[in-house]
N, C-alpha and C positions, 0 to 999 in steps of 0.2 A: 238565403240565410243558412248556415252553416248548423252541424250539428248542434243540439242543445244538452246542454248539462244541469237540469233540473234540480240538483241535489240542494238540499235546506242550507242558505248561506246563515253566519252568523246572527244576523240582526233582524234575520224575516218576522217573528213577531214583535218584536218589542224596539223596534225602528222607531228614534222618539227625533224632534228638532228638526232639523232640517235634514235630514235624509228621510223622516219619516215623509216632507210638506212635497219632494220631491216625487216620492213613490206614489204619492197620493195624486198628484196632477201628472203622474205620466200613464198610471191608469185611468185619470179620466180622457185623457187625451188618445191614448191606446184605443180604449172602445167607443169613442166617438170617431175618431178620422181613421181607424183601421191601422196595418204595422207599416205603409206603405208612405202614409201621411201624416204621420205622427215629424212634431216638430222641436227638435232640442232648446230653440227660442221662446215658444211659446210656452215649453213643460214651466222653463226658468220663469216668465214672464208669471204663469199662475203659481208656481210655487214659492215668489216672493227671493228667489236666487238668481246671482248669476250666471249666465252660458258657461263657464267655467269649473263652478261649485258641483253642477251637473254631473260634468265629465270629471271634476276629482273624486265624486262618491260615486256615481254609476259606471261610465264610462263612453264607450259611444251607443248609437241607439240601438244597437243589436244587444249590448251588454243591458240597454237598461228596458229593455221588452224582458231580455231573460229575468230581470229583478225584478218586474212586476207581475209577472207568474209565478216566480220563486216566494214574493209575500205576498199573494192573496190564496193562494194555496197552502203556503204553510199556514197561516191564519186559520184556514176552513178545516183543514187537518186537526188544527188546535181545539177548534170546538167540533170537531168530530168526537174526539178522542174523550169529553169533558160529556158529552152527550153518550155516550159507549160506556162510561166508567159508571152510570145507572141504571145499568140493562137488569132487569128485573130474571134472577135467576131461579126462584122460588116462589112466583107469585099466588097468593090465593084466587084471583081472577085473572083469567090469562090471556083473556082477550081486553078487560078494562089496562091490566097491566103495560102491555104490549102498545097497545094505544096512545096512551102517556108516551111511552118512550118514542112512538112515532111520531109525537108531538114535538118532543125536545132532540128529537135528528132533524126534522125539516124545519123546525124554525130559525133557528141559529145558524145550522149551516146549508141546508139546499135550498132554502129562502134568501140566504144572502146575497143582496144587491150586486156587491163586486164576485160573489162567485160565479152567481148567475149570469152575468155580464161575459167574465170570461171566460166562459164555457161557449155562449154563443158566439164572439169575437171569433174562438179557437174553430169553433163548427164552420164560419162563414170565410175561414180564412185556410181550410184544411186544403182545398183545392190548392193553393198555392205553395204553401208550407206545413206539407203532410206530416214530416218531424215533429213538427210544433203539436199537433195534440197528439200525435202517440207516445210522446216523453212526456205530457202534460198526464194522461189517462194512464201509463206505467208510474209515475213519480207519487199523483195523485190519489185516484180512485183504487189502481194497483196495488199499491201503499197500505189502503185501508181495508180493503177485503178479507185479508185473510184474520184480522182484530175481531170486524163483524161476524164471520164466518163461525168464531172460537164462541161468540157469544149464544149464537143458535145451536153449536156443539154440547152446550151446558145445557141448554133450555131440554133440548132432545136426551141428553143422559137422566135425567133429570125426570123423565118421561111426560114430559107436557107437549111437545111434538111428535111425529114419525116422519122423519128423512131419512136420504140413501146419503147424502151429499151435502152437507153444512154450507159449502159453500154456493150451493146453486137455492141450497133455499136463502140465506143472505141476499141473493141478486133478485132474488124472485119478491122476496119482502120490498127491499127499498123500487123495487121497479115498483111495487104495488101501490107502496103508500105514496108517492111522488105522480102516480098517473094521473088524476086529475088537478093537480097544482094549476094554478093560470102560469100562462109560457112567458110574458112579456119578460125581457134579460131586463131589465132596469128597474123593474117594479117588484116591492116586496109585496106577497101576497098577502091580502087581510088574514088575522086570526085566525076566523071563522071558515077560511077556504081550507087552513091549513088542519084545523081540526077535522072535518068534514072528508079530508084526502086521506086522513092516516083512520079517522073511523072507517070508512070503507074497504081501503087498502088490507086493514087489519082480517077485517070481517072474509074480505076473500082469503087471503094468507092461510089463514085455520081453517076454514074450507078444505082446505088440500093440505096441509100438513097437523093438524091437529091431532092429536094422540087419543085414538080411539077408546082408548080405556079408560080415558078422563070423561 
């Protein structure tokens, strides 16, 4: 597989009709038979199109592997971004505040079925096509880090933390609250796991970055 260009194509969220019915059956297709065995007949067969209609909206199967990383990402990005824009920068309690927020970053988007899907697809298939998740993890998660990063920036000016590095406490958050998640890629995880990971997560976070003077 040749280099990948990851960059947000026009229709990545809002892919309505049949390009949307497409995308949709070539990601389930993608993470169930892997990039290897994925079938342009069969994407057409579930997505209710022609062999044809395929390759006049995607292309061939290398183009439309790229298309179905390009919209489930940009999607997860989309509700990242929607989940970031309520980051509590003032809060009177700053561990119940923070919690909340780690409630509405992992439900929407690190619980989602097709992110979580193709993340492990990308992890089980790095061996082969090592490009494929380092344009996936630069486009993606790369993408979003330095948004999170700016939100712990505020919280620390703010003086409700003490960091050296916004951005290492960012990674050290979302690794926290996401550590006990259930792992399965195809299963969203109940509520109550999801509450229970970001209560925790949170609780260690402040432990180590909490602002002494608070």
């Amino acid at each position: 597989m040749s280099t990948i260009d990851l960059a947000p194509p026009p229709f990545a969220p809002q892919a309505t009709g049949k390009l949307r019915a497409i995308l949709d059956a070539a990601k389930r297709a993608v993470v169930r038979d892997g990039l290897n065995a994925i079938s342009i007949d069969a994407i057409a067969a579930d997505a209710g199109v022609s062999r044809q209609t395929v390759y006049n909206h995607l292309g061939d199967k290398e183009q439309l592997v790229i298309a179905v990383i390009r919209d489930v990402t940009a999607r997860s990005s989309a509700s990242l971004m929607a989940a970031v824009a309520t980051f509590p920068d003032r809060p009177d309690d700053v561990e119940a505040a923070l919690t909340e927020f780690a409630v509405r970053l992992l439900d929407p988007c690190m619980c989602d079925i097709d992110g979580r899907a193709l993340r492990w697809l990308l992890e089980r298939e790095s061996g082969r096509y090592p490009e494929l998740l380092q344009t996936w993890q630069a486009y993606g998660p790369g993408q979003d880090w330095p948004i999170i990063a700016g939100c712990f920036a505020r919280l620390a000016a703010n003086g409700y933390l003490e960091i050296d590095d916004a951005s290492v406490a960012a990674r050290h958050f979302v690794a926290l609250i996401s550590a006990d998640l259930p792992t399965a890629p195809c299963t969203r995880p109940p509520r109550e796991a999801v509450q229970k990971a970001a209560s925790t997560g949170v609780r260690t976070f402040l432990r180590a970055f909490a602002s002494r003077q608070r």
